[in-house]
N, C-alpha and C positions, 0 to 999 in steps of 0.2 A: 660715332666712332671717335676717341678719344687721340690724338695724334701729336707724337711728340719730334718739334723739329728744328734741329741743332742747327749752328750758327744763326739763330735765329736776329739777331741785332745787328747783327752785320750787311753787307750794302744786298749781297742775293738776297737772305733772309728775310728782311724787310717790306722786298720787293715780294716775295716769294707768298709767303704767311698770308697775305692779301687772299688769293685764291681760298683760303682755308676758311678765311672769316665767313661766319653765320650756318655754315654747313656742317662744321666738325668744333668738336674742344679741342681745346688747345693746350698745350706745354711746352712753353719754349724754352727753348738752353740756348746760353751762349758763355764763352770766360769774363767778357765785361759787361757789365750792368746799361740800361737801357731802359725806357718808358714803353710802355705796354699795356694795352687794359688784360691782357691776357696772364693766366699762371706762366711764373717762370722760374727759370733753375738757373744759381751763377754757379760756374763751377766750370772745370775741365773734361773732357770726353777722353783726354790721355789719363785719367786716372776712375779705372774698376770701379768703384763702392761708390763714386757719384754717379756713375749714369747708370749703374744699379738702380738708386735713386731715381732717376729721369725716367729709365722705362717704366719703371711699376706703377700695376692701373694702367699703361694704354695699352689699344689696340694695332695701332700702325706707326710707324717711324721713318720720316725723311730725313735723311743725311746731306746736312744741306753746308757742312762747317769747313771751313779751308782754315790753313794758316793764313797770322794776320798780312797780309800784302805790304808794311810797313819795308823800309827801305833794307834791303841787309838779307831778311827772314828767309830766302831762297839760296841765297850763297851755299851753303852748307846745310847737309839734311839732315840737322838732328831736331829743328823744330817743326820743322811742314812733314816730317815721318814722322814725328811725336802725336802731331795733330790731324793729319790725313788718313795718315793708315795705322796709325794706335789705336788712334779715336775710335777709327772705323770698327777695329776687331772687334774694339769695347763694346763696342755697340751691337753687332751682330751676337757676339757672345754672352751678352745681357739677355738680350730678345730671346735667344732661344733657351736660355734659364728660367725668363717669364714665361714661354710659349708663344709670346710674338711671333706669327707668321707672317706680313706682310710691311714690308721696307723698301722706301724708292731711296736710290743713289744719287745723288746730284754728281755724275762725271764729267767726262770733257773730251771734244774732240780730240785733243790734245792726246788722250790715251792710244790711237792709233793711226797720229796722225804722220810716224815715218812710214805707212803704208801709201801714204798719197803725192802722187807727184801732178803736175800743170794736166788739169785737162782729167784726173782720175777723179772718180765715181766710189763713195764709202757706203759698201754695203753693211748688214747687219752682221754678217759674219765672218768679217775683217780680225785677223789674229790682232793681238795686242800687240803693239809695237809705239811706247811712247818716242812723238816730235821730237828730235836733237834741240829744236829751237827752245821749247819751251824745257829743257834739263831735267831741272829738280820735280818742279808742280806737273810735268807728265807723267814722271816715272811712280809717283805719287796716286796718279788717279788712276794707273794702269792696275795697282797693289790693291788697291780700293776694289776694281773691279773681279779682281781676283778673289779677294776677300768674301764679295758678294755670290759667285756662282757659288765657290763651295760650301757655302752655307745653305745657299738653296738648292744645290743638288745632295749633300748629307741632311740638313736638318728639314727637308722638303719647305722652305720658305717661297713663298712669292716675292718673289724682286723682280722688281721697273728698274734700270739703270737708262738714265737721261743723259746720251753726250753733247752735251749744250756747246754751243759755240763763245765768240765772246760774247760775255757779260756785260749790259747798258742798261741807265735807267731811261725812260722818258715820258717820267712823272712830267716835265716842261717839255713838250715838246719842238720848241724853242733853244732849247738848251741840254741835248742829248750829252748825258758823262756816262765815263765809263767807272770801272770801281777807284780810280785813282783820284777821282774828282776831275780828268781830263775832256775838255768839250770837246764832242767830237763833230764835225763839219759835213762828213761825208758817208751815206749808207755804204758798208762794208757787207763781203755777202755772207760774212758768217756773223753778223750783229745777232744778237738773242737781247729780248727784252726779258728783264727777271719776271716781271708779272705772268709775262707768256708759259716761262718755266714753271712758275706756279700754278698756270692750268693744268702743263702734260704732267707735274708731279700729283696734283689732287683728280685725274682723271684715271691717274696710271693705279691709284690707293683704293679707287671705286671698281675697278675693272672685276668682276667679279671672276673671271678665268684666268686672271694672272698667271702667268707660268714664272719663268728666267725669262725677260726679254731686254732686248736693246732697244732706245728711244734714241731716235737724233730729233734733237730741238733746234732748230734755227729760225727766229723770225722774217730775216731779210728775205723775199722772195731767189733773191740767186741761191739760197743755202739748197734749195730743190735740186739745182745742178750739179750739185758735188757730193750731197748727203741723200741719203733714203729717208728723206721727211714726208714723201706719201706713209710710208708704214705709220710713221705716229699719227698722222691724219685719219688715215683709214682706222686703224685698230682704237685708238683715241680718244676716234670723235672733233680729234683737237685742229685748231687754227689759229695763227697769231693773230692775236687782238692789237697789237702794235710793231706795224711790218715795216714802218721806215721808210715807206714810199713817199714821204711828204719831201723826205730830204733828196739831193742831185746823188744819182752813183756817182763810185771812186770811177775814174778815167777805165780803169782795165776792166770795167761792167758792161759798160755803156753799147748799146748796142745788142 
């Protein structure tokens, strides 16, 4: 399967593509240039006729691209709309031009996560309700997701949507960052390792029954308490390959 997958040079991406290597080809995109042994595409995903370009010739596509997290880029929606949910349509609306049926979403708890208050439980079929806290980048992955059923309920596509918690590397396990370049000290229960995402994403690409479905990803073991991480386990197959148990819980875990 030949799989083309955006924001690919970026901190998830990176982390991400890992899973992909030696089992699948590859086509990465991303806006800025980056080292790769893999095929890549520089270009924007807000602009039709390149990721025309990007999809032709594959078979499956992960949406893996956010606006860049640079200081500012959230304040005002016209750049993380541009590139969240422009990109997104572009994307979907390429695919089903080529005849691409199968696409995983990189989303975010974050997309329903004013449904959840101290002590609530997110199920799979939580209306969409982007966090007040996180503004712009919820309202963002909520449109995304939106994006995504009615493509696979009109154009009969297979979509995996992963609402991954936060995002961490820990390539050092010594020195766990987040995408900010921030060390982080303390297992958090909604920690998600990117590589971990890049299991549920290349697991969710193989599933041969794909339907619509929802993924919660969280690697920290607490993410079980408050998210339906058996469903991607079970349906899956999957398991965090780096759960964060080396590091002390945050105080409010403990226990």
């Amino acid at each position: 399967m030949k799989v083309l997958v955006t924001g690919a040079g970026g901190f998830l991406g990176q982390g991400l593509v890992a899973a992909f290597e030696g089992r699948h080809e590859l086509r990465l995109m991303d806006v800025r240039d980056w080292t790769t042994p893999h095929e890549k595409l520089i270009g924007s995903v807000a602009d039709l006729e390149t990721v025309r370009k990007a999809v032709a010739g594959c078979d499956g596509i992960v949406i893996a691209h956010m606006a860049s997290v640079q200081a500012g880029s959230y304040e005002t929606p016209e750049a993380p709309f541009d590139a969240n949910v422009k990109g997104t349509v572009n994307l979907f609306f390429a695919a089903a031009e080529a005849g691409i049926r199968r696409v995983v979403l990189v989303s975010s708890t974050a997309s329903i996560g004013g449904n959840l208050r101290q002590g609530s439980f997110a199920t799979r079929d939580l209306p969409l309700r982007p966090q007040a806290f996180s503004g712009i980048y919820a309202m963002t992955k909520a449109c995304q997701e939106v994006i995504a059923e009615y493509y696979s309920r009109e154009q009969q596509m297979q979509v995996a949507v992963l609402r991954v918690g936060y995002i961490l590397s820990a390539d050092d396990p010594n020195h766990v960052v987040d995408k900010y370049g921030e060390h982080i000290a303390v297992r958090h229960g909604g920690g998600t390792e990117r590589r971990d995402i890049g299991l549920a994403a290349r697991l969710a690409m193989e599933l041969p029954d794909l339907g619509y479905e929802v993924f919660y990803v969280i690697s920290a073991p607490e993410g079980a308490r408050h998210f339906d991480v058996d469903y991607t386990r079970t349906r899956l197959g999957w398991e965090a390959q780096h759960d964060f148990t080396w590091m002390p819980a945050a105080k409010a875990q403990e226990g």
